[in-house]
C-alpha positions in Angstrom: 105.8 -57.1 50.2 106.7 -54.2 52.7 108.3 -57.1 54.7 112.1 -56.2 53.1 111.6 -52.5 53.3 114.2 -51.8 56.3 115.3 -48.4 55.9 114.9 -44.6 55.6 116.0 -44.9 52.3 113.7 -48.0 51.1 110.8 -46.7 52.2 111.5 -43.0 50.7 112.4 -45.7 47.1 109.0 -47.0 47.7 107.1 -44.4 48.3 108.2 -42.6 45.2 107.8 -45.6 43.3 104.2 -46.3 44.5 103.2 -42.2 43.8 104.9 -42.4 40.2 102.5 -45.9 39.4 99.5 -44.0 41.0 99.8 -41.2 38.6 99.9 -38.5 41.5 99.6 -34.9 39.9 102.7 -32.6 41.8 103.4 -28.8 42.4 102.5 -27.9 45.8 105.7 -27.4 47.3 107.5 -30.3 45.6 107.0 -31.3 41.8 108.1 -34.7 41.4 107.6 -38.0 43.4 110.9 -38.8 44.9 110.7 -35.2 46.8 107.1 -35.7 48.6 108.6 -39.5 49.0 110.9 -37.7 51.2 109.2 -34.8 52.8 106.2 -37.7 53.9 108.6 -40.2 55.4 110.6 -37.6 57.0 107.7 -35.9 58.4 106.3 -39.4 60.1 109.3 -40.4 61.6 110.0 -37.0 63.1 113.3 -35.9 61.5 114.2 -32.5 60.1 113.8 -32.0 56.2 117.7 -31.7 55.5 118.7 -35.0 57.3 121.9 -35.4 55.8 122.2 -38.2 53.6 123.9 -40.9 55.9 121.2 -41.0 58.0 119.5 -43.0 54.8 120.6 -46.0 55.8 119.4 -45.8 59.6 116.7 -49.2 60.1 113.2 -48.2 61.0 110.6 -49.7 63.5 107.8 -51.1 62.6 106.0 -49.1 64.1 108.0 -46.4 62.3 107.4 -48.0 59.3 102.8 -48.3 59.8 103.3 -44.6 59.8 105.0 -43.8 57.2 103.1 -46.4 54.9 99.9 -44.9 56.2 100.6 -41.9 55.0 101.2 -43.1 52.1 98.0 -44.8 51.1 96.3 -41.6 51.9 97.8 -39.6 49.6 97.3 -42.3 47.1 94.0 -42.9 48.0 92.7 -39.8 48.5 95.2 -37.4 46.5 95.2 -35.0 49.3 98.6 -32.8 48.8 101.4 -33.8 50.9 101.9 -30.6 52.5 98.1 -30.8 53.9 98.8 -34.5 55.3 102.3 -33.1 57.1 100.7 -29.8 58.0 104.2 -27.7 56.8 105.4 -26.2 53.8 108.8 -24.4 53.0 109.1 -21.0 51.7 111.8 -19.0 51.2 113.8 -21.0 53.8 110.6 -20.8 56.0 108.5 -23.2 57.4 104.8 -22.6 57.0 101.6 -23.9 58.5 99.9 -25.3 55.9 96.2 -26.6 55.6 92.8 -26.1 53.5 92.6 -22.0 54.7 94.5 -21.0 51.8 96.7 -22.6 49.1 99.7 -24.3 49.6 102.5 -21.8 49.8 104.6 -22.3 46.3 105.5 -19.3 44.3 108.7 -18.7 42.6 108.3 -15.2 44.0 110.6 -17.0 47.1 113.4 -16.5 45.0 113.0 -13.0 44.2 113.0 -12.7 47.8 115.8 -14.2 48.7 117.5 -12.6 46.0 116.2 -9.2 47.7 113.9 -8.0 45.1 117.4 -7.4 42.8 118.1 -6.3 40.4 114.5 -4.5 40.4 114.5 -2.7 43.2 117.8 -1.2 42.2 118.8 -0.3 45.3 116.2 2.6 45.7 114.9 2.2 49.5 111.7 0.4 50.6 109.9 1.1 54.1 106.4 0.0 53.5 105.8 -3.1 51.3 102.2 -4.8 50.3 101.2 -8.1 50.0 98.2 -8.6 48.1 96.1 -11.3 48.4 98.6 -13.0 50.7 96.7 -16.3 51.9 98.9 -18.1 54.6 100.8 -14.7 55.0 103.9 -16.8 53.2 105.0 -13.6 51.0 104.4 -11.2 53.5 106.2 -12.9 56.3 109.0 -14.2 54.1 109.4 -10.4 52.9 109.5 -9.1 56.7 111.8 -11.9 57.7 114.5 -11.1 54.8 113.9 -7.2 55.4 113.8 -6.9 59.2 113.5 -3.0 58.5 110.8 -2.9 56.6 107.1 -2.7 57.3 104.8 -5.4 55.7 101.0 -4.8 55.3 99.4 -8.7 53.8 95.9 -8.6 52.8 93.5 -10.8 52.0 89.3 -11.0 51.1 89.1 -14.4 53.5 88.5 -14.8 57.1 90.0 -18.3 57.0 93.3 -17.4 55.4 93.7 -14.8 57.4 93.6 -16.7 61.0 96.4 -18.8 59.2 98.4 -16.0 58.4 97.9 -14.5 61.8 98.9 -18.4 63.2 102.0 -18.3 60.7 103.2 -14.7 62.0 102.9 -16.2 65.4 104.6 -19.4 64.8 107.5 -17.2 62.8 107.8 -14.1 65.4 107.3 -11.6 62.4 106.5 -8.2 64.6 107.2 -6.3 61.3 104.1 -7.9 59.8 100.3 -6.5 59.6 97.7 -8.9 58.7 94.4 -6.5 57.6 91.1 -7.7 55.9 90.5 -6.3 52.1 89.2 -7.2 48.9 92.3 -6.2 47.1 92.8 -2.4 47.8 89.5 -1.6 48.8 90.8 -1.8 52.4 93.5 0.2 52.2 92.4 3.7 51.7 95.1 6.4 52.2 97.6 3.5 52.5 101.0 3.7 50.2 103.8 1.1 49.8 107.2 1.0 48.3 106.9 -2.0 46.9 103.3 -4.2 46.2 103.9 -8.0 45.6 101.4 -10.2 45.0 100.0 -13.7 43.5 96.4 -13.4 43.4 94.1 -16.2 41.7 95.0 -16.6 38.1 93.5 -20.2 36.6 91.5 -20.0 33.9 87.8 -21.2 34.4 88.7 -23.6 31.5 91.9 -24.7 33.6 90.1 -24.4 37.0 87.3 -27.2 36.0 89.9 -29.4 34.4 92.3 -29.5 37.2 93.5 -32.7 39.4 91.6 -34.0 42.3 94.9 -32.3 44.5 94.0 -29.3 43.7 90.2 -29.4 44.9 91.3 -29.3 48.6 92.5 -25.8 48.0 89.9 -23.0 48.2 88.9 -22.0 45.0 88.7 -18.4 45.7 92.6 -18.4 45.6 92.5 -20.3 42.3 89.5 -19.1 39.8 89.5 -15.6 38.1 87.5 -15.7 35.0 87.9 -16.9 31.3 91.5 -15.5 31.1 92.9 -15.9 34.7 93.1 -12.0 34.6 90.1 -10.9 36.4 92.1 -10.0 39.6 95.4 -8.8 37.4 93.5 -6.3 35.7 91.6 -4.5 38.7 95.7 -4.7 40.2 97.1 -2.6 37.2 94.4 -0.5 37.5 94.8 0.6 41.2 97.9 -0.4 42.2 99.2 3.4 41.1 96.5 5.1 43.9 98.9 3.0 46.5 102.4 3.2 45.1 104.8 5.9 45.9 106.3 7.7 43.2 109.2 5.4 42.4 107.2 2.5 43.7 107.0 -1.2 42.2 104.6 -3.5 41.5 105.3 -7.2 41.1 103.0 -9.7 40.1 102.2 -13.5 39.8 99.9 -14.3 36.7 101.4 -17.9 35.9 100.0 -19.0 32.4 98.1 -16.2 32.0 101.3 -14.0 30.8 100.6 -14.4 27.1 96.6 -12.9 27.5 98.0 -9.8 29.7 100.5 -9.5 26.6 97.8 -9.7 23.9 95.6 -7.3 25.8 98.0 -4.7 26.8 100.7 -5.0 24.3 101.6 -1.4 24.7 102.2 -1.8 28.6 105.8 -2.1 29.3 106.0 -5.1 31.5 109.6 -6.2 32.5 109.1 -10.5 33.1 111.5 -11.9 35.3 113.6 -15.0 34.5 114.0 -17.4 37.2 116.9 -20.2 37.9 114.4 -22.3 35.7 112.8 -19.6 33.3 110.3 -17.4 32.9 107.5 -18.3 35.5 104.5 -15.7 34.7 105.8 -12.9 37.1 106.2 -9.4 36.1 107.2 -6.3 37.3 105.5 -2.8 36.1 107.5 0.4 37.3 104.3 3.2 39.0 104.9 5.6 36.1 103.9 3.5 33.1 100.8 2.0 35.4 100.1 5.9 35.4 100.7 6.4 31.6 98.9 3.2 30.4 95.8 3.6 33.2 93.4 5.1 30.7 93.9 1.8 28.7 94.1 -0.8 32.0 91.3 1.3 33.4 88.9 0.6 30.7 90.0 -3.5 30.6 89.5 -4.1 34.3 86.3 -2.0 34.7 84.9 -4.0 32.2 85.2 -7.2 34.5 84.1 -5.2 37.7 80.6 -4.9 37.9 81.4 -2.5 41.1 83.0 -0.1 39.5 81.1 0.6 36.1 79.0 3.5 37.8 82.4 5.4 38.9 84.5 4.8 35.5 83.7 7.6 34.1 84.3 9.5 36.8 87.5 12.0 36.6 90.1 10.4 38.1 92.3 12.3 41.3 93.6 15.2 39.9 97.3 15.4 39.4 97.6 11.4 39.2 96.0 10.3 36.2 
């Protein structure tokens, strides 16, 4: 049957006809079949991602074609994601070493970066910028490529991620970039930022047991965070104000857990950004009103952190809260 497939552009037909009759679940890096089609036949035959389009027609070996077909059948087979078979993802124009040490790199985030953080930032200046829970290092060396001037911290709770993103920062030349071991801001004493960014784990438990096999070769330390996907969120809000300058911002990733964080702090006021393709659970919170509301997020997050129980009622720093 594989006989009459002869070129670039029959195999990437095939291939995206064969995912699309496996039922293949999408979303890391590319959502739809016709795109991994591409990046998995492009990717075996050793050509760039953007090969222009006339190239489609260029005749493949057999050889050529064994590999791309093997592939294939793996990520049929054994639904590993696409961007673990070729190794590489794309982020924010970047090209990412990709495998099981952390999740595939694939927030919308990327755009905000590329847009330059506008129109939040409003042009107010940013030397020092956070990224909080950063996994491959994708945010933090994306942010430090597109803002040569500033100086990027990216933290993480995981020894694994962590080698990647130190792998990443070498493979992208990103001297502007510090890659430090915390569990959220408990590593980062005495440290302040301009601007804190960050996608930590948001799933639902509910969510996280029902998910497709793709999603069980990502750790699920970067995916889990309690009944609500706001475990992590919360204990953000809470402390993101001890490490955010006075004018600082803090922008975060909670996906489909938007509409809990809305029921719980209904008061907070939370600006939600609207992408090319809508609203994609990312909001930005201004220091100030973290500092205004922190009485409120205080009590939410403390609730859900067992460490911290014995020190909430505690007086908090004086002249911050």
């Amino acid at each position: 049957m594989t006989d009459e497939l002869q070129t670039i552009i029959d195999l990437i037909r095939y291939g995206a006809s064969r995912f699309n009759a496996a039922g293949l679940t999408f979303g890391h890096s590319y959502d739809n079949a016709l795109d991994e089609a591409t990046q998995l036949t492009l990717h075996a035959l050793h050509l760039p991602h953007d090969l222009p389009p006339v190239y489609g027609q260029s005749r493949i070996t057999l050889a050529e074609k064994e590999d791309v077909l093997g592939l294939f059948l793996r990520r049929i087979e054994e639904r590993i994601p696409a961007a673990y078979l070729t190794g590489e993802a794309w982020f924010a124009g970047l090209s990412f070493k990709t495998d099981a040490r952390a999740l595939v790199p694939r927030s919308p985030i990327a755009e905000l970066i590329e847009s330059g953080f506008e129109p939040w930032l409003g042009g107010r200046e940013v030397r020092r910028a956070l990224d909080l829970c950063t996994g491959s290092g994708c945010i933090a060396i994306a942010m430090a490529h597109h803002n040569p001037e500033w100086h990027v911290d990216g933290v993480d709770i995981s020894d694994d991620a962590l080698a990647l993103a130190g792998e990443n920062k070498a493979r992208l030349h990103a001297e502007n970039v510090r890659f430090l071991k915390s569990d959220l801001f408990g590593g980062l004493q005495g440290e302040h930022y301009d601007l804190i960014v960050t996608n930590p784990p948001y799933v639902t438990n509910a969510e996280a047991d029902a998910l497709p096999k793709e999603y069980s070769f990502e750790p699920e330390l970067g995916l889990r965070a309690g009944d609500d996907g706001l475990d992590l969120a919360l204990r953000i809000l809470r402390d993101a104000p001890l490490h955010l300058t006075e004018d600082g911002l803090l922008i975060c990733e909670v996906g489909e857990s938007e509409r809990a964080l809305s029921r719980l702090l209904p008061e907070l006021p939370l600006a939600w950004v609207e992408f090319k393709v809508g609203q994609m659970g990312v909001f930005v919170a201004e220091c100030r009103d973290l500092v205004t509301y922190h009485p409120r997020i205080r009590q939410l997050a403390d609730a859900r952190d067992p460490a911290t129980r014995a020190a909430a009622a505690a007086p908090a720093p004086a002249g911050l809260f």
